[in-house]
DRENDOLUM-868359 format. One record per residue (C-alpha): residue number from 1; residue in one letter; x, y, z. Coordinates in pm, whole numbers. Last residue first. Example, Ala and Ser with C-alpha at 12.3 -4.5 7.8 and 13.67 -1.06 7.14 Angstrom:
REM residues 2
2 S 1367 -106 714
1 A 1230 -450 780
This chain:
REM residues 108
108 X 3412 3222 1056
107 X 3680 3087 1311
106 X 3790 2823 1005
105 X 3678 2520 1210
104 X 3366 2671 1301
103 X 3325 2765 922
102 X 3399 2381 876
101 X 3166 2254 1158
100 X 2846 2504 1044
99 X 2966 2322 612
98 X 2984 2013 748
97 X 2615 2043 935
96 X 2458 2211 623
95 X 2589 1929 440
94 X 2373 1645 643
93 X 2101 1873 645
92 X 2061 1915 263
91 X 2107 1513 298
90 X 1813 1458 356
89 X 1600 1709 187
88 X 1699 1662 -158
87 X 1988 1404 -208
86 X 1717 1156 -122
85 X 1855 924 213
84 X 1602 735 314
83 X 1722 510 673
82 X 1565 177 730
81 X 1572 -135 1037
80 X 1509 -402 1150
79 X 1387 -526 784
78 X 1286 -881 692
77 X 1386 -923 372
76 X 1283 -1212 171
75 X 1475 -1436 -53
74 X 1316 -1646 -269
73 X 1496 -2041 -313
72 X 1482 -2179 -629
71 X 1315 -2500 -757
70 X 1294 -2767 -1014
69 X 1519 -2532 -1209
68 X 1720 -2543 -1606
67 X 1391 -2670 -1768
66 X 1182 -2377 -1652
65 X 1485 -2097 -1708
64 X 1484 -2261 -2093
63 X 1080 -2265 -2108
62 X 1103 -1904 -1992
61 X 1400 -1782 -2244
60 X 1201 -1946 -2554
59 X 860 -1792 -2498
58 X 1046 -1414 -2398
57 X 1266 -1430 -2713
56 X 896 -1536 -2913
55 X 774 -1218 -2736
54 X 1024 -1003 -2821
53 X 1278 -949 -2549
52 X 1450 -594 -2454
51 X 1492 -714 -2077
50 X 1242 -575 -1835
49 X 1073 -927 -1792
48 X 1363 -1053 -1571
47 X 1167 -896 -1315
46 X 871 -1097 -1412
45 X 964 -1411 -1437
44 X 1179 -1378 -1087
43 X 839 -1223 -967
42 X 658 -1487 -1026
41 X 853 -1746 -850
40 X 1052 -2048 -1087
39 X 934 -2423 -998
38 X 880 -2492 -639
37 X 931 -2257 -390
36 X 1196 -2283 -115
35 X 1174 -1945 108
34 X 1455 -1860 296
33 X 1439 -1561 594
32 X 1688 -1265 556
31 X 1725 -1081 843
30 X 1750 -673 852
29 X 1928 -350 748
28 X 1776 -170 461
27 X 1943 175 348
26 X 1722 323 57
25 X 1914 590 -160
24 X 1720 863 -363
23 X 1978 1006 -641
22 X 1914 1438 -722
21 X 1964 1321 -1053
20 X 1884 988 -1203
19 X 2007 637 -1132
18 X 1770 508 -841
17 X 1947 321 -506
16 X 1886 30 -343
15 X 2119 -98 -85
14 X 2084 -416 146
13 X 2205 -540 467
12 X 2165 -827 544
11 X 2185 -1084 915
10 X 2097 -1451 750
9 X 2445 -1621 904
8 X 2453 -1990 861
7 X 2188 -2018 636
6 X 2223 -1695 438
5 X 2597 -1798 334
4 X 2447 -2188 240
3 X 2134 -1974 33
2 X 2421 -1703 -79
1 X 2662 -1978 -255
């Protein structure tokens, strides 16, 4: 349902954020443009190559995601625009600001 979705409307906005401590955060905003390959992309193989697979798993799970498309569609991002927001130096301003507006606040 996202190609149809993407078709009719392809403004994004996308999210990608790391799990450890401080976080990073990417903020994408942008237009998504539709690419119809043939057979499975690269880098659909290979992203789904992180899974714990041994190599006869990973022989067996390619031929099945070869039978199961013709095609897919890749999205790409086309970004307008960005914001980094790392928990580090970012953000350090970001509180600094609530914290001036809350001693303000408080007459401090």
């Amino acid at each position: 349902m996202k190609v149809p979705a993407l078709r009719q409307n392809p403004a994004v906005a996308l999210t990608i954020d790391t799990e450890v401590h401080p976080p990073r955060i990417l903020l994408i905003r942008g237009r998504a443009e539709l690419d119809v390959v043939d057979g499975i992309p690269d880098e659909f193989l290979r992203m789904n190559g992180t899974y714990a697979m041994t190599p006869e798993q990973r022989v067996e799970w390619e031929a099945e995601v070869r039978s199961l498309y013709d095609r897919m569609v890749r999205i790409v991002i086309i970004p307008t625009w960005a914001k980094l927001i790392d928990f580090e130096t970012t953000l350090l301003s970001a509180v600094e600001e609530l914290a001036r507006q809350r001693d303000e606040r408080q007459g401090a």
